[in-house]
Backbone bond lengths (Angstrom), bond angles and torsions (degrees), N, CA, C in turn:
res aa  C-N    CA-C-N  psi(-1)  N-CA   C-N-CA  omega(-1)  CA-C   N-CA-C  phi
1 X - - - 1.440 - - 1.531 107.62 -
2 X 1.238 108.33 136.22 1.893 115.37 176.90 1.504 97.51 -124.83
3 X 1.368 85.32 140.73 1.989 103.50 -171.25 1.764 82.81 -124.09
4 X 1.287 87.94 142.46 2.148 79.76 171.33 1.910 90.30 -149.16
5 X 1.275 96.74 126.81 1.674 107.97 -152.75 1.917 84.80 -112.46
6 X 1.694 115.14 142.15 1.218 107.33 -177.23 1.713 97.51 -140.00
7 X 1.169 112.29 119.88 1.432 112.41 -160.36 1.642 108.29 -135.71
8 X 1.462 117.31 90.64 1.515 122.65 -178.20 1.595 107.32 -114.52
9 X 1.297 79.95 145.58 1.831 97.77 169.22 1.654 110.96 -108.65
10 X 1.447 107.78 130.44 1.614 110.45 177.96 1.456 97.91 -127.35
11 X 1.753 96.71 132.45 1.382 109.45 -177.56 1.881 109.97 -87.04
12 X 1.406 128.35 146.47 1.403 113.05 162.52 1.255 103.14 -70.76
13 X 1.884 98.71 157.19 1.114 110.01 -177.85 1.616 107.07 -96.52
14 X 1.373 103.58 153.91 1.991 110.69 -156.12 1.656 93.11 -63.84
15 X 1.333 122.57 150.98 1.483 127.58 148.87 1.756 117.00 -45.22
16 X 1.655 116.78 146.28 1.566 95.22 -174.10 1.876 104.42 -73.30
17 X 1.200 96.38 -23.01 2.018 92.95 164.86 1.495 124.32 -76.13
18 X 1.337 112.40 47.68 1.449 120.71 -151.91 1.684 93.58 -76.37
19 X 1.338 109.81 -42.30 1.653 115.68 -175.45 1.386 109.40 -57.03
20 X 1.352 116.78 -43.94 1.367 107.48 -179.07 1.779 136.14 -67.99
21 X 1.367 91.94 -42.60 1.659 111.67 139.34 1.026 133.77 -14.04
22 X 1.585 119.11 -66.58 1.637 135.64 -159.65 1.386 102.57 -84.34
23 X 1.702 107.40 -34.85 1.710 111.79 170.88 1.324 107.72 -66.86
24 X 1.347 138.57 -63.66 1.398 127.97 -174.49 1.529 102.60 -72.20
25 X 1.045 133.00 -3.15 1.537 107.90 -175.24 2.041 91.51 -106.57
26 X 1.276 118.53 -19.97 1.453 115.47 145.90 1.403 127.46 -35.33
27 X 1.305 102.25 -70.54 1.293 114.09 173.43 1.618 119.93 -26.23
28 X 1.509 99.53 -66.51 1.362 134.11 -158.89 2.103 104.25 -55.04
29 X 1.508 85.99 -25.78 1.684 103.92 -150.29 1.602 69.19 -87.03
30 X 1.438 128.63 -75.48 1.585 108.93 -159.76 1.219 121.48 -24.97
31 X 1.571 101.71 -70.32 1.457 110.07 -162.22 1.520 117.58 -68.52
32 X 1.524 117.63 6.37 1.671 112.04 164.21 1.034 96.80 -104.23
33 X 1.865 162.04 -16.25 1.086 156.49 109.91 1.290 104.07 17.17
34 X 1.167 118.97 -71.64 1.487 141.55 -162.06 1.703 106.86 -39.59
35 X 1.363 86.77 -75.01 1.766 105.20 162.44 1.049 127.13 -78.59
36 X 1.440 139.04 28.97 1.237 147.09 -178.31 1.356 107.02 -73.65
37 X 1.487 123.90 -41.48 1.439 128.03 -168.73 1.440 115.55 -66.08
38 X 1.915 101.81 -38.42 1.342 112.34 170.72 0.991 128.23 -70.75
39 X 1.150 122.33 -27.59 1.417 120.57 171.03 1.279 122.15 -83.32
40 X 1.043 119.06 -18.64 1.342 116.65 -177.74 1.871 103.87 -91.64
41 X 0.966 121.57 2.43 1.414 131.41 172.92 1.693 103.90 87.83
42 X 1.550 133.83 27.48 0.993 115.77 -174.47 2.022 110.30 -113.74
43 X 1.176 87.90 21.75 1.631 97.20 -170.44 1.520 107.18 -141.11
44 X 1.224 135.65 126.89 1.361 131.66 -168.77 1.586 97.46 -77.07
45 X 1.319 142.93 -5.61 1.342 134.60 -175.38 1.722 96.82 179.91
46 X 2.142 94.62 157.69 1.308 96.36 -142.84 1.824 98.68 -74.92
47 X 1.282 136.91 -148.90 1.247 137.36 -168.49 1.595 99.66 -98.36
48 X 1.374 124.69 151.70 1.351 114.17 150.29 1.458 135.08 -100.88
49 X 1.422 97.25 12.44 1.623 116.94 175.52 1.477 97.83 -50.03
């Protein structure tokens, strides 16, 4: 018996405003960082950073 298994990964391709993107979606990533502890239930209240 022959099994022939074919297993690829395809990346999307970036927007051509890809730079501008990565800065606001930077952004975006700190400040839920911030509150990460709270939300995840490991902080009795959110950060004041």
């Amino acid at each position: 018996m022959t099994v022939v298994v074919s297993v690829s990964a395809a990346t999307p391709a970036a927007p051509a405003a890809g730079g501008a993107l990565a800065d606001e979606c930077s952004q975006d990533f700190q400040k839920v960082t911030l509150c990460l502890d709270f939300a995840t239930g490991k902080a009795p209240n959110p950060s004041k950073k």
